[in-house]
Backbone as XML, in Angstrom:
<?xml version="1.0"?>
<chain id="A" units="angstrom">
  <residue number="1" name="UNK">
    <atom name="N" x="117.316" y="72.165" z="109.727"/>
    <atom name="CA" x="116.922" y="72.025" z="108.333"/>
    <atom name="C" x="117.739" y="70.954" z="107.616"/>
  </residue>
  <residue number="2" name="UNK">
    <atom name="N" x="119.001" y="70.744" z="107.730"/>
    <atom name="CA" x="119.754" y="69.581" z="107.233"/>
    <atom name="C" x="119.482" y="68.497" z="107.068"/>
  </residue>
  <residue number="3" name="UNK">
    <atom name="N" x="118.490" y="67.849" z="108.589"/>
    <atom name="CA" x="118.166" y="66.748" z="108.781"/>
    <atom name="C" x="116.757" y="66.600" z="107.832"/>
  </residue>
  <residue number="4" name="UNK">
    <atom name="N" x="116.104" y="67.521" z="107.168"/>
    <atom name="CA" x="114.989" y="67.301" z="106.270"/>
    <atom name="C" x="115.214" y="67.015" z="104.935"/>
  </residue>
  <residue number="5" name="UNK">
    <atom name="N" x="115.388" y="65.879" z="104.263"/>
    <atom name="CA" x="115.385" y="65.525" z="102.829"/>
    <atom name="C" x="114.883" y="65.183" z="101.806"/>
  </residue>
  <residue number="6" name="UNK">
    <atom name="N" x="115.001" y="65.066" z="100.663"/>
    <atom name="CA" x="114.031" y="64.728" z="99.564"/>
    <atom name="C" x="113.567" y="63.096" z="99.933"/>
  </residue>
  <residue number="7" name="UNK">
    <atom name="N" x="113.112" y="62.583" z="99.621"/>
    <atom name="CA" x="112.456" y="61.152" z="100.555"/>
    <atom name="C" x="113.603" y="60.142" z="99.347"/>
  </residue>
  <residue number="8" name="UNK">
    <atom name="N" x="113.357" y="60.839" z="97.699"/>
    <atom name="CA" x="114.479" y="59.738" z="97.139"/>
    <atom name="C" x="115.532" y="59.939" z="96.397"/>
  </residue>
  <residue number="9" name="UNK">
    <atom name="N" x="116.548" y="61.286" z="97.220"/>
    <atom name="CA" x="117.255" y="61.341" z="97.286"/>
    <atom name="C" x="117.937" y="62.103" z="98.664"/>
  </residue>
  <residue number="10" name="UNK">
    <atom name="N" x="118.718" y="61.474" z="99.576"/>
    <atom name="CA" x="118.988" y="61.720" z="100.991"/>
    <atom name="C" x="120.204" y="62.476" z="100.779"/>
  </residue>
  <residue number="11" name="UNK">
    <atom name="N" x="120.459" y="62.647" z="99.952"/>
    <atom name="CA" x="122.109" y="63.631" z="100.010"/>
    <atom name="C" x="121.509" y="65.323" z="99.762"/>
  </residue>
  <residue number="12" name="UNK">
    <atom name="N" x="120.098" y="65.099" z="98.997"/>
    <atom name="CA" x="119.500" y="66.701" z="99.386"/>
    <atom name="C" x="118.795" y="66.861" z="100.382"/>
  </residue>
  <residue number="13" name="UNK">
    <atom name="N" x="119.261" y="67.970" z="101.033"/>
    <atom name="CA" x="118.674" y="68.492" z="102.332"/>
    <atom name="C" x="118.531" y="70.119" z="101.941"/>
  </residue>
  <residue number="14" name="UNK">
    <atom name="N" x="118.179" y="70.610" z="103.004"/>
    <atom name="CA" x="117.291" y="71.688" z="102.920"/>
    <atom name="C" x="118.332" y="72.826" z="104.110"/>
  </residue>
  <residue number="15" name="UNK">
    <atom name="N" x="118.595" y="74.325" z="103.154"/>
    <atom name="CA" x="119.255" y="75.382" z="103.927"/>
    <atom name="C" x="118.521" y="76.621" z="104.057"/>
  </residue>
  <residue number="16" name="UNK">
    <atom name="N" x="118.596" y="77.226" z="105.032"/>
    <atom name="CA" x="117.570" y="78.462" z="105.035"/>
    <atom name="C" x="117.938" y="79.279" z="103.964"/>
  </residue>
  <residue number="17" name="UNK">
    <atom name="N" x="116.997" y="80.234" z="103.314"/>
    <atom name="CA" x="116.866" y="80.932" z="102.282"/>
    <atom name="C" x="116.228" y="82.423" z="102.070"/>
  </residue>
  <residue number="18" name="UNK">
    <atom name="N" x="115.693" y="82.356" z="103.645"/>
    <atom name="CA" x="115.405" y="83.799" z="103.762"/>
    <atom name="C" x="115.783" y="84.058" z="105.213"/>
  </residue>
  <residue number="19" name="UNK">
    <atom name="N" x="115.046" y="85.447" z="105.884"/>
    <atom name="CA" x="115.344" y="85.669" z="107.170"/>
    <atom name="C" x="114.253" y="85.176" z="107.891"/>
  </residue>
  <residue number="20" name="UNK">
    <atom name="N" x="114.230" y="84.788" z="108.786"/>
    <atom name="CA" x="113.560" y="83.987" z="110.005"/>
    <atom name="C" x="112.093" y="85.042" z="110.242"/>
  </residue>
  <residue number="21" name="UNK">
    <atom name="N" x="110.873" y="85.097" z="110.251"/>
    <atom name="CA" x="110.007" y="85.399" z="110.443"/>
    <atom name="C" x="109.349" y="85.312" z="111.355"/>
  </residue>
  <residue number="22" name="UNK">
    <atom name="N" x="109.154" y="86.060" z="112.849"/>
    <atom name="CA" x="108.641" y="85.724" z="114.161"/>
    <atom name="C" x="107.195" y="86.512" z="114.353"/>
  </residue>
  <residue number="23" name="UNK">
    <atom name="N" x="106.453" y="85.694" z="114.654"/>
    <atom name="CA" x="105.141" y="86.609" z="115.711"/>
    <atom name="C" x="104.875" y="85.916" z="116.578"/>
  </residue>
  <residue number="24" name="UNK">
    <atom name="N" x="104.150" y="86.903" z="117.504"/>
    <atom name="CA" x="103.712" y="86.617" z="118.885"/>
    <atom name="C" x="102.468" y="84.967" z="118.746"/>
  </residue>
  <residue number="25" name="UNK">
    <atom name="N" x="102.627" y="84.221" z="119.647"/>
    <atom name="CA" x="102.008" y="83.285" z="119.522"/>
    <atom name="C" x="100.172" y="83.041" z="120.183"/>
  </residue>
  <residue number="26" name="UNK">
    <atom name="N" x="100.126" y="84.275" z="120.583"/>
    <atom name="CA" x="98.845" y="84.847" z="121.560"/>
    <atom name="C" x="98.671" y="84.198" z="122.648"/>
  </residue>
  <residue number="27" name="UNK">
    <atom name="N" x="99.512" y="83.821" z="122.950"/>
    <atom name="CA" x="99.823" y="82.940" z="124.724"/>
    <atom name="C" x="100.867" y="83.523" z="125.236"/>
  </residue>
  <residue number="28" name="UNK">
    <atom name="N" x="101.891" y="84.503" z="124.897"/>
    <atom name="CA" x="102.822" y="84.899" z="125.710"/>
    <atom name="C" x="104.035" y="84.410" z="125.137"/>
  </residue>
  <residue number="29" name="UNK">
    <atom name="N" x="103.936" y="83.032" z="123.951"/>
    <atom name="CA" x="105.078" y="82.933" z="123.025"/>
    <atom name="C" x="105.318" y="83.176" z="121.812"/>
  </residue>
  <residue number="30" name="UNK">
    <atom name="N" x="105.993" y="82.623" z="121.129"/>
    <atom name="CA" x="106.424" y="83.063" z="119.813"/>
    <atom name="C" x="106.437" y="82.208" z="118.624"/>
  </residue>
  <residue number="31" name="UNK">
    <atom name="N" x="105.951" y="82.110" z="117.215"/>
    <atom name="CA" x="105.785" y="81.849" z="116.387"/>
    <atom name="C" x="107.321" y="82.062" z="115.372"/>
  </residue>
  <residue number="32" name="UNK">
    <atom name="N" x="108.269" y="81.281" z="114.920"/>
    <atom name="CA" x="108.880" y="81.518" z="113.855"/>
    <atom name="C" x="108.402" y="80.867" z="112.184"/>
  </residue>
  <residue number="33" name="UNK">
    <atom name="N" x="109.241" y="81.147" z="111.559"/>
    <atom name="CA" x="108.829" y="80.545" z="110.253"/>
    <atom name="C" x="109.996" y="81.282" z="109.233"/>
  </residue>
  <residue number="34" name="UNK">
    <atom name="N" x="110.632" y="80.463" z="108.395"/>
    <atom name="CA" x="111.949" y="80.429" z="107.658"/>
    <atom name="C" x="111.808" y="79.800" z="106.674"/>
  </residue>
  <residue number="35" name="UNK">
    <atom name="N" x="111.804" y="80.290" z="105.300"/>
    <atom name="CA" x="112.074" y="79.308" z="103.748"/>
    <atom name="C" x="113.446" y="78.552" z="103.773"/>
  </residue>
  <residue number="36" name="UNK">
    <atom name="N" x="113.516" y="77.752" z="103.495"/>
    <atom name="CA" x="114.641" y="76.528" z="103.142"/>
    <atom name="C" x="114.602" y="75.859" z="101.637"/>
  </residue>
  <residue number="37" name="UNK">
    <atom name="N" x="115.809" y="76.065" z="101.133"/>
    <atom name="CA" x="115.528" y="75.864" z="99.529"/>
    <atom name="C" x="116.347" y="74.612" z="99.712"/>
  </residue>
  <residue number="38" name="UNK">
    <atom name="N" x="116.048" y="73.702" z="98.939"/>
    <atom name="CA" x="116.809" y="72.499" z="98.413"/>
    <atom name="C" x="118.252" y="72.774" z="98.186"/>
  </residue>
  <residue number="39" name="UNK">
    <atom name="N" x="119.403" y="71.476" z="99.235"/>
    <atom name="CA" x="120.757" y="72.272" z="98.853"/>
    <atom name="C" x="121.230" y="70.735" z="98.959"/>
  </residue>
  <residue number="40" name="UNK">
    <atom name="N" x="122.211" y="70.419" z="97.818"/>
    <atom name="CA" x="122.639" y="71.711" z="96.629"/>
    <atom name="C" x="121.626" y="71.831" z="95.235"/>
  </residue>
  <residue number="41" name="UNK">
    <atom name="N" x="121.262" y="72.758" z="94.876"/>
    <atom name="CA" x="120.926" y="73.215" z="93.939"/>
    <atom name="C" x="121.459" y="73.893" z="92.845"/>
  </residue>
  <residue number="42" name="UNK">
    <atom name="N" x="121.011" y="73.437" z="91.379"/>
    <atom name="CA" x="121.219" y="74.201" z="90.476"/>
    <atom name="C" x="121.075" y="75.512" z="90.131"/>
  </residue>
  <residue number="43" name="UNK">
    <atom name="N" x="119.419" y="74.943" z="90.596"/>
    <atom name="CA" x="118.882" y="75.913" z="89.828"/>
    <atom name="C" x="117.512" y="76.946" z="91.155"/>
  </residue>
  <residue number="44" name="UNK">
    <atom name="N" x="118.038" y="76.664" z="92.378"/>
    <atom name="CA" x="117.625" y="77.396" z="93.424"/>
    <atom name="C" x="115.861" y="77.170" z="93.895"/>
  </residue>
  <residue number="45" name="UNK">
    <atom name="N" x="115.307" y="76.560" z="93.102"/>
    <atom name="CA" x="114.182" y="75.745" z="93.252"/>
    <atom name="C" x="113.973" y="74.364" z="93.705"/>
  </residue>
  <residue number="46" name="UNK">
    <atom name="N" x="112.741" y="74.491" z="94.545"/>
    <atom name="CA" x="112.823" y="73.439" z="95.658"/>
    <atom name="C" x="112.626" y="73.879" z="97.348"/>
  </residue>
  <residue number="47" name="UNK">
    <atom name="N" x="111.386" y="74.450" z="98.071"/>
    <atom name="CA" x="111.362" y="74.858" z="98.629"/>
    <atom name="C" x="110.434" y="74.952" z="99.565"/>
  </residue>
  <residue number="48" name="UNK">
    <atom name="N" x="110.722" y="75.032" z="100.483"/>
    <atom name="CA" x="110.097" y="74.427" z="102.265"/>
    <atom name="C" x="110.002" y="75.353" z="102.903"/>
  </residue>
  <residue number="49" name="UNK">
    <atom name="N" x="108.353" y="75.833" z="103.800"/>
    <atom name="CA" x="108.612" y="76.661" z="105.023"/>
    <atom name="C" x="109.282" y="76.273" z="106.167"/>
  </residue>
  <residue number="50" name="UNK">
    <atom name="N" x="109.884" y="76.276" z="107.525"/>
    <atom name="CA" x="109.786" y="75.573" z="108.459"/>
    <atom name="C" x="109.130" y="76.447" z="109.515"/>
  </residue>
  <residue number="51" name="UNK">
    <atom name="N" x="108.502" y="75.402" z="110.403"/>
    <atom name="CA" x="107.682" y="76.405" z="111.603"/>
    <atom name="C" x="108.283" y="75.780" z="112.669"/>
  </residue>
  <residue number="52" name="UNK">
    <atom name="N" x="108.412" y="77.047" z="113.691"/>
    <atom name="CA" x="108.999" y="76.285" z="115.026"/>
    <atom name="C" x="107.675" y="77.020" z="116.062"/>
  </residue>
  <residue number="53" name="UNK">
    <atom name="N" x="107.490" y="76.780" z="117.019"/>
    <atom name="CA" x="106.918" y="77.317" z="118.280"/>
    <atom name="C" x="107.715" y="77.547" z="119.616"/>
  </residue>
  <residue number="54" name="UNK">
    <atom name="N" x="108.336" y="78.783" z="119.587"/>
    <atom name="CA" x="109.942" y="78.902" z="120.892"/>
    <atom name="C" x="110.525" y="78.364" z="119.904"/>
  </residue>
  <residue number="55" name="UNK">
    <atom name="N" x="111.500" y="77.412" z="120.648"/>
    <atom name="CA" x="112.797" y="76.662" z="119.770"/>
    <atom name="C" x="112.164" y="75.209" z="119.176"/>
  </residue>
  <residue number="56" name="UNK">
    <atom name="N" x="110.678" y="75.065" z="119.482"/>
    <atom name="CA" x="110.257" y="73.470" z="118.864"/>
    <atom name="C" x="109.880" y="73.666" z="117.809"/>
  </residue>
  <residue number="57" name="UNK">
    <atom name="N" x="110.571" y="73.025" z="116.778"/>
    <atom name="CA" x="110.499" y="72.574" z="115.411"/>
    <atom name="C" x="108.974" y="71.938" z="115.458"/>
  </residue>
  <residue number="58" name="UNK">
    <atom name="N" x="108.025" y="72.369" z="114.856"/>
    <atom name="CA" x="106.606" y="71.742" z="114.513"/>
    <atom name="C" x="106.537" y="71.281" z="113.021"/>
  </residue>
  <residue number="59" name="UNK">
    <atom name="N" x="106.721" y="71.630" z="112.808"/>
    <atom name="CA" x="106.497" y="70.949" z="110.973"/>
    <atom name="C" x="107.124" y="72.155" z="109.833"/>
  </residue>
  <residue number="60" name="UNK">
    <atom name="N" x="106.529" y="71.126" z="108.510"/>
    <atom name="CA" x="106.560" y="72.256" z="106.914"/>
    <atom name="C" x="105.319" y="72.351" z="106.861"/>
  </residue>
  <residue number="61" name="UNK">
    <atom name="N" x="104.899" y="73.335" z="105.804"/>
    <atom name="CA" x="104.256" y="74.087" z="105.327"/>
    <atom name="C" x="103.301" y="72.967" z="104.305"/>
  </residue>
  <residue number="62" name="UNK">
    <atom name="N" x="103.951" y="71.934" z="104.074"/>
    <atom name="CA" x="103.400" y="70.688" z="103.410"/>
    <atom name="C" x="104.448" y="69.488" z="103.621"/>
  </residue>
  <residue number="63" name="UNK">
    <atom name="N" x="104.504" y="68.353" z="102.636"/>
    <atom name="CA" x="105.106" y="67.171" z="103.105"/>
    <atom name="C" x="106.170" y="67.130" z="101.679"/>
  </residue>
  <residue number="64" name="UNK">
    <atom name="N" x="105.677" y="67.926" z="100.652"/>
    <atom name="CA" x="106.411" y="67.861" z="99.373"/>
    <atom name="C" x="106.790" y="69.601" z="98.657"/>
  </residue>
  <residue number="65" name="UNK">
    <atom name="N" x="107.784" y="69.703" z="98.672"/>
    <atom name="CA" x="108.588" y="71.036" z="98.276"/>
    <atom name="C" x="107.864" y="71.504" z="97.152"/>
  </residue>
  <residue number="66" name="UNK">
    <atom name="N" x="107.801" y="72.843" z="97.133"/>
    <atom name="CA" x="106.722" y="73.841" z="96.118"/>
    <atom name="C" x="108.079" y="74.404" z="95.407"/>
  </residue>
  <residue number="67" name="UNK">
    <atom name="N" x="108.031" y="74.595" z="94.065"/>
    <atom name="CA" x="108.452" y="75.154" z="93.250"/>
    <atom name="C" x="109.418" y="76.666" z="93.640"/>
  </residue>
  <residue number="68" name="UNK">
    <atom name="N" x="108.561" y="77.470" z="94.065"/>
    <atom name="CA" x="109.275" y="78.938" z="94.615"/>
    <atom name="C" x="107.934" y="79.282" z="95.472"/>
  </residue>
  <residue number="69" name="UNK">
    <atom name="N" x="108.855" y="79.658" z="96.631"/>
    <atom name="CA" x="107.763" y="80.783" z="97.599"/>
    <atom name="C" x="108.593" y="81.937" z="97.686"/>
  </residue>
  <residue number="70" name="UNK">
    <atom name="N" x="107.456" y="83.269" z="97.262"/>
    <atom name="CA" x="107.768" y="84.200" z="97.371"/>
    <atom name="C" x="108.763" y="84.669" z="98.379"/>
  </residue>
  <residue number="71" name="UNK">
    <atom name="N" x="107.771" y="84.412" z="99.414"/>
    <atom name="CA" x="107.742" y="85.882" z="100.641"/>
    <atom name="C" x="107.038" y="84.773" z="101.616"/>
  </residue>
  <residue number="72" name="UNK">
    <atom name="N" x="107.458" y="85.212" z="102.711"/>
    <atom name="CA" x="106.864" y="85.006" z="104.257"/>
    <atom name="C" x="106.966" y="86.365" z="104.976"/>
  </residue>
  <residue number="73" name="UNK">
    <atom name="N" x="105.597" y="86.492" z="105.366"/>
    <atom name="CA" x="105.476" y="87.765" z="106.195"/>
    <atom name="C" x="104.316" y="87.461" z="107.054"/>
  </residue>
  <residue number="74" name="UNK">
    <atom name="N" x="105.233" y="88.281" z="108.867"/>
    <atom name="CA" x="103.589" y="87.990" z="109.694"/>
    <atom name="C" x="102.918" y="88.546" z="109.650"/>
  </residue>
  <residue number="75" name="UNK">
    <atom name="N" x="101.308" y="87.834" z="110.287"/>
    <atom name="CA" x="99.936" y="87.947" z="110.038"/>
    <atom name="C" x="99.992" y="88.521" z="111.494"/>
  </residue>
  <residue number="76" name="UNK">
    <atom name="N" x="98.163" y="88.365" z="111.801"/>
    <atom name="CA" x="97.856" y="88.848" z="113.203"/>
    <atom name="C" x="98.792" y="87.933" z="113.908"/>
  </residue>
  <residue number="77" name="UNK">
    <atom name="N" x="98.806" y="88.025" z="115.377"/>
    <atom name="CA" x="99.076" y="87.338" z="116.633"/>
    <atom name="C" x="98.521" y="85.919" z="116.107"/>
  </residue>
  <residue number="78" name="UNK">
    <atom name="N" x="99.653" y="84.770" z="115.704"/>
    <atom name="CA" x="99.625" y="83.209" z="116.005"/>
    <atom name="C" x="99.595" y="83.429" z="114.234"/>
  </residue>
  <residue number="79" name="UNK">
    <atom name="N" x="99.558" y="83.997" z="113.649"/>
    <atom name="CA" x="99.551" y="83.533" z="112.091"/>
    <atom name="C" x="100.887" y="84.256" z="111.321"/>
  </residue>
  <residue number="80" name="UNK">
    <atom name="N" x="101.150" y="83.455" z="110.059"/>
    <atom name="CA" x="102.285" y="83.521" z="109.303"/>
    <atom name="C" x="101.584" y="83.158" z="107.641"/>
  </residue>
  <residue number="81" name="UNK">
    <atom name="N" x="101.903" y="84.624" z="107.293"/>
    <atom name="CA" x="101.546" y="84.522" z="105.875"/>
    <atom name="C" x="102.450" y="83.747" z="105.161"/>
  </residue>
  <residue number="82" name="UNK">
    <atom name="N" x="102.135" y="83.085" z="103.797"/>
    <atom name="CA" x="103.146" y="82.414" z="102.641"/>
    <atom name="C" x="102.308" y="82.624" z="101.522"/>
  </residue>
  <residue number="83" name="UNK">
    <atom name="N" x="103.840" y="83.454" z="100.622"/>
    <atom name="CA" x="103.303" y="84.024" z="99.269"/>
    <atom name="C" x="104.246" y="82.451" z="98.104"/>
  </residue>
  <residue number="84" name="UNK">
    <atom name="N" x="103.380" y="81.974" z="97.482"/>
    <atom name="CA" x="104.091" y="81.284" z="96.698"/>
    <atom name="C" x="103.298" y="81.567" z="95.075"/>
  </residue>
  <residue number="85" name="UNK">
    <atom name="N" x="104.395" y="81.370" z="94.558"/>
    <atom name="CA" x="104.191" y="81.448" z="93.122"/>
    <atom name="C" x="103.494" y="80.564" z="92.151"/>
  </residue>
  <residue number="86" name="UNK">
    <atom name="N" x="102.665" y="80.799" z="91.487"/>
    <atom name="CA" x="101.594" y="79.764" z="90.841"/>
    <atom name="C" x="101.978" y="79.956" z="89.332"/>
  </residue>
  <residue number="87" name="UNK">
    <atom name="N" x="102.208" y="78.638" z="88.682"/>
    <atom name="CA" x="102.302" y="78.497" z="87.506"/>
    <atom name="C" x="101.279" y="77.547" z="86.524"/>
  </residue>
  <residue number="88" name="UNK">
    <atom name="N" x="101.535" y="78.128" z="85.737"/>
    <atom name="CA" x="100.121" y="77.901" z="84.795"/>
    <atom name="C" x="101.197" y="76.277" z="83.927"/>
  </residue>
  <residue number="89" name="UNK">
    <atom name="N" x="100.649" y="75.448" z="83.406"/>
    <atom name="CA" x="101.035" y="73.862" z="83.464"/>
    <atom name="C" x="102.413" y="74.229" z="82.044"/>
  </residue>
  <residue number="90" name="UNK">
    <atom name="N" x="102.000" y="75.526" z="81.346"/>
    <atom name="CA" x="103.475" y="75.585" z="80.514"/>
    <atom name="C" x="104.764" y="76.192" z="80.557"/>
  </residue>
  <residue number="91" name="UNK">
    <atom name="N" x="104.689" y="77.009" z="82.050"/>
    <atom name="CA" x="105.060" y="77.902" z="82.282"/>
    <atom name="C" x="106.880" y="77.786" z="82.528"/>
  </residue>
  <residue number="92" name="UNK">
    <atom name="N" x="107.409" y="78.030" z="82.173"/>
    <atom name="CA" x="109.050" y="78.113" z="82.634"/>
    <atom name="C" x="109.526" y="78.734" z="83.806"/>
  </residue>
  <residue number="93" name="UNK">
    <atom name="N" x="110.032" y="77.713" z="84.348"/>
    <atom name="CA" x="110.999" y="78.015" z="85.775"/>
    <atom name="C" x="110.680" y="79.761" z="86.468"/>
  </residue>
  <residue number="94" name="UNK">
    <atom name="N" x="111.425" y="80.313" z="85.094"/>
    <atom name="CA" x="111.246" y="81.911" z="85.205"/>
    <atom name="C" x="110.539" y="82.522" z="85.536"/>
  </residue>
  <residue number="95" name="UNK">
    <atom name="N" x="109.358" y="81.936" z="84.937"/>
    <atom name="CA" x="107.754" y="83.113" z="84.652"/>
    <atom name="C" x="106.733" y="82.143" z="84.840"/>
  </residue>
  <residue number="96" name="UNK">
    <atom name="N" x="106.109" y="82.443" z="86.262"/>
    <atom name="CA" x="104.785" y="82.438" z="86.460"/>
    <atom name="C" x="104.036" y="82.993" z="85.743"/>
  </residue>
  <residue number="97" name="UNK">
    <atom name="N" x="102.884" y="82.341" z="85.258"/>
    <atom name="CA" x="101.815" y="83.170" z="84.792"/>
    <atom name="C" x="100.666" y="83.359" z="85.583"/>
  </residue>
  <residue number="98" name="UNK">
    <atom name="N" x="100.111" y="82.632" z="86.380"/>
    <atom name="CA" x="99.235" y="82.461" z="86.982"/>
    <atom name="C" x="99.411" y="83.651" z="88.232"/>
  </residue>
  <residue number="99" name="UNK">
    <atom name="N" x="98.385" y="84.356" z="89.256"/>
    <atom name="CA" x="98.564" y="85.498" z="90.293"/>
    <atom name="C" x="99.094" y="84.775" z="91.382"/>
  </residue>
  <residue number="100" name="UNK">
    <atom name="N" x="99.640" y="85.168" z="92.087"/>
    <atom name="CA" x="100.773" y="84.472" z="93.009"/>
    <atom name="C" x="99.583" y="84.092" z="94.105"/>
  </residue>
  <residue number="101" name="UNK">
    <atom name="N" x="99.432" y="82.981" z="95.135"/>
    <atom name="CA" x="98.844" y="82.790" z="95.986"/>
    <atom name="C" x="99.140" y="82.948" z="97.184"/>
  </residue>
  <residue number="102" name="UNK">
    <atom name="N" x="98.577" y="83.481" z="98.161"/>
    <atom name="CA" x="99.356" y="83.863" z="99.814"/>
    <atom name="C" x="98.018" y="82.778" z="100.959"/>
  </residue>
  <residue number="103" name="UNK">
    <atom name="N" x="98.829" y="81.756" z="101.647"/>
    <atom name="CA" x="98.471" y="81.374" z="102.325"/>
    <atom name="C" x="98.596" y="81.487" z="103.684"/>
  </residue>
  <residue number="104" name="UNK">
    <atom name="N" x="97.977" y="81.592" z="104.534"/>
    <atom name="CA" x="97.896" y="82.310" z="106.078"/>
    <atom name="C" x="97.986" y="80.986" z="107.211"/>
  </residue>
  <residue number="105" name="UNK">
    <atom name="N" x="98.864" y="80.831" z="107.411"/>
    <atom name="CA" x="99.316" y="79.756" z="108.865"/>
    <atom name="C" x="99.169" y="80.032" z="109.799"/>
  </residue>
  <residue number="106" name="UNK">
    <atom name="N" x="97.911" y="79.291" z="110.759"/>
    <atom name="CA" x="97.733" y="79.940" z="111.943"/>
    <atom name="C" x="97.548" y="78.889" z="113.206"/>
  </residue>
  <residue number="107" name="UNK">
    <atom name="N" x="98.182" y="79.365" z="114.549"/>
    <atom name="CA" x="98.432" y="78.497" z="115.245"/>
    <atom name="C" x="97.540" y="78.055" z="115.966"/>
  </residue>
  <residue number="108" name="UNK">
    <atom name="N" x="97.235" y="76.766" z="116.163"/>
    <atom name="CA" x="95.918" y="76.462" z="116.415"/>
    <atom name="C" x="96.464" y="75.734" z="118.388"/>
  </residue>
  <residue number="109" name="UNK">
    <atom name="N" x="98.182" y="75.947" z="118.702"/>
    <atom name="CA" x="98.043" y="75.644" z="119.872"/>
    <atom name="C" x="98.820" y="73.861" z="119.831"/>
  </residue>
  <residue number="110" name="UNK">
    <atom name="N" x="99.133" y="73.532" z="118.719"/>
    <atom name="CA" x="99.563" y="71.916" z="118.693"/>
    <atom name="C" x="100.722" y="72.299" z="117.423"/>
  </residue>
  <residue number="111" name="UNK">
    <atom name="N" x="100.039" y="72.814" z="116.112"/>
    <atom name="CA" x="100.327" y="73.222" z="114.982"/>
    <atom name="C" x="99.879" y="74.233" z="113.952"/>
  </residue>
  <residue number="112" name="UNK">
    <atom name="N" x="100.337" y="74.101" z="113.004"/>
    <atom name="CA" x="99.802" y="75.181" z="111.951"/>
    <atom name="C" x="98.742" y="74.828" z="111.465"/>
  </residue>
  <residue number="113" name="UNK">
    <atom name="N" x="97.611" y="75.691" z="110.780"/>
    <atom name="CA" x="96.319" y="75.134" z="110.017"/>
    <atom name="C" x="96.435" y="76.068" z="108.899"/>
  </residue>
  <residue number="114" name="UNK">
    <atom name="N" x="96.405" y="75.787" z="107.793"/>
    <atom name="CA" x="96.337" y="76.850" z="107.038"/>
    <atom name="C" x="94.996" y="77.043" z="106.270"/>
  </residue>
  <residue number="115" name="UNK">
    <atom name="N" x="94.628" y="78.379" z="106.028"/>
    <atom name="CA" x="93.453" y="78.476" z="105.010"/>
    <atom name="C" x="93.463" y="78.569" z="103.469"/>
  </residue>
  <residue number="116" name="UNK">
    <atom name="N" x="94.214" y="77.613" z="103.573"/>
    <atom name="CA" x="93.865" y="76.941" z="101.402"/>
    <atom name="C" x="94.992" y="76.271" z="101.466"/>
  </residue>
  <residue number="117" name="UNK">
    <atom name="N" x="95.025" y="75.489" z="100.082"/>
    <atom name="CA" x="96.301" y="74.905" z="99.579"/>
    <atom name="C" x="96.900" y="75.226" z="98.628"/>
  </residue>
  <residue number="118" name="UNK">
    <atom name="N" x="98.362" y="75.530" z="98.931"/>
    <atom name="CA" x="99.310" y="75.991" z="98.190"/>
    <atom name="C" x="98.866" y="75.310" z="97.129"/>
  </residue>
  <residue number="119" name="UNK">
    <atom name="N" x="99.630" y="76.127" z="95.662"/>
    <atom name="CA" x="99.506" y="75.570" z="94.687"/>
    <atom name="C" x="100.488" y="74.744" z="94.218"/>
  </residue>
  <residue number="120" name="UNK">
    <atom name="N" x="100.404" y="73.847" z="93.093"/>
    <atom name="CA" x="101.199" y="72.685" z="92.905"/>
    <atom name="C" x="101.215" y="72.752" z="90.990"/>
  </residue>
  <residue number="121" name="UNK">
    <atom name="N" x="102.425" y="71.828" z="91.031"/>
    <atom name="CA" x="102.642" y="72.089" z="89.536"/>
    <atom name="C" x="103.307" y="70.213" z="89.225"/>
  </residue>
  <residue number="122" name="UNK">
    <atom name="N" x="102.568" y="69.606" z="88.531"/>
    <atom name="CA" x="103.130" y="68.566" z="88.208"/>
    <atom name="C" x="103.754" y="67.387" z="89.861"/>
  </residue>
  <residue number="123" name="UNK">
    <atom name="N" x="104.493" y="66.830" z="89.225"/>
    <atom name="CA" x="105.060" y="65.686" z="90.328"/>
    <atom name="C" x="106.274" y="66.534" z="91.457"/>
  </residue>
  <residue number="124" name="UNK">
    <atom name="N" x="106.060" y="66.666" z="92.826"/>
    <atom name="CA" x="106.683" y="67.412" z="93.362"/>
    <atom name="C" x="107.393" y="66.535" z="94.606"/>
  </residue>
  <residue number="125" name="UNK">
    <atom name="N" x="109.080" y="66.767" z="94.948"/>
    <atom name="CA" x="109.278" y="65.652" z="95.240"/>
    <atom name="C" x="108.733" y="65.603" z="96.391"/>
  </residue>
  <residue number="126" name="UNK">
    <atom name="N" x="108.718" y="64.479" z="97.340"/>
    <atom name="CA" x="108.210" y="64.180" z="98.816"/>
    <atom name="C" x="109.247" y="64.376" z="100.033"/>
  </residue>
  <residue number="127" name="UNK">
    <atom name="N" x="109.650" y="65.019" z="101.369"/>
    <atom name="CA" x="110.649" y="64.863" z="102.104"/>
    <atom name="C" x="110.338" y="64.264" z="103.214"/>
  </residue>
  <residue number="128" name="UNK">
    <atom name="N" x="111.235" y="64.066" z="104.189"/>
    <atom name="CA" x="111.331" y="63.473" z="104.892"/>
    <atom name="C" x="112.203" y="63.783" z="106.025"/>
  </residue>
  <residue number="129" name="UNK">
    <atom name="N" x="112.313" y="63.490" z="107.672"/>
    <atom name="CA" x="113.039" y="63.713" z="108.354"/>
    <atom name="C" x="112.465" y="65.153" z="109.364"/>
  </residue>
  <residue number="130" name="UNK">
    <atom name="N" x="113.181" y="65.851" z="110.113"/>
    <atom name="CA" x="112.968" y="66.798" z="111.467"/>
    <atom name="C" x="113.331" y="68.221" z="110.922"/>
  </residue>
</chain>
């Protein structure tokens, strides 16, 4: 996670933020998935899934850090839920207004596919790196 950074600023990188989330991959391997919040942080916002397959790092959850994700919890065999928080365009840091959205990551055998897109709030930064 270290080596993943904000694209324009390289001194932030990214530390895990929750506990590691595993399911079966429906081939006989294993699926992880781990939140990583922007570090250092103020204000604890700024935040990345990471997916591995075994020990191979496959990607994020997107290419630009979401505001707050809830929760990660597994789905059937090869999928990984993500609960992230949706805010309505006036909303403060604090308080979502909008119903939280849960998106379902599922392994298609290369990578993740997910069914919808997270929600987004304004200019969100872009990262970069493994």
């Amino acid at each position: 996670m270290a080596t993943t950074v904000e694209a324009g600023d390289p001194s932030e990188h990214f530390a895990p933020s929750s506990a590691p989330v595993t399911v079966a991959d429906g081939s006989g391997g294993y699926l992880t998935a781990v939140i990583g919040t922007r570090s250092p942080s103020a204000d604890g916002y700024g935040q990345l899934v990471f997916f591995w397959h075994g020990t191979t790092f496959v990607g994020w959850d997107r290419s630009s850090e979401s505001l707050a994700i809830q929760a990660i919890t597994p789905g059937k065999p090869g999928a990984i839920r993500v609960t992230y928080a949706h805010y309505g365009p006036d909303d403060g840091l604090c308080c979502p207004s909008l119903p939280a959205v849960t998106i379902e990551y599922r392994w298609n055998g290369h990578g993740f596919t997910p069914s919808g897109m997270p929600p987004k709030r304004g200019e969100e930064a872009a990262v970069e790196g493994a």
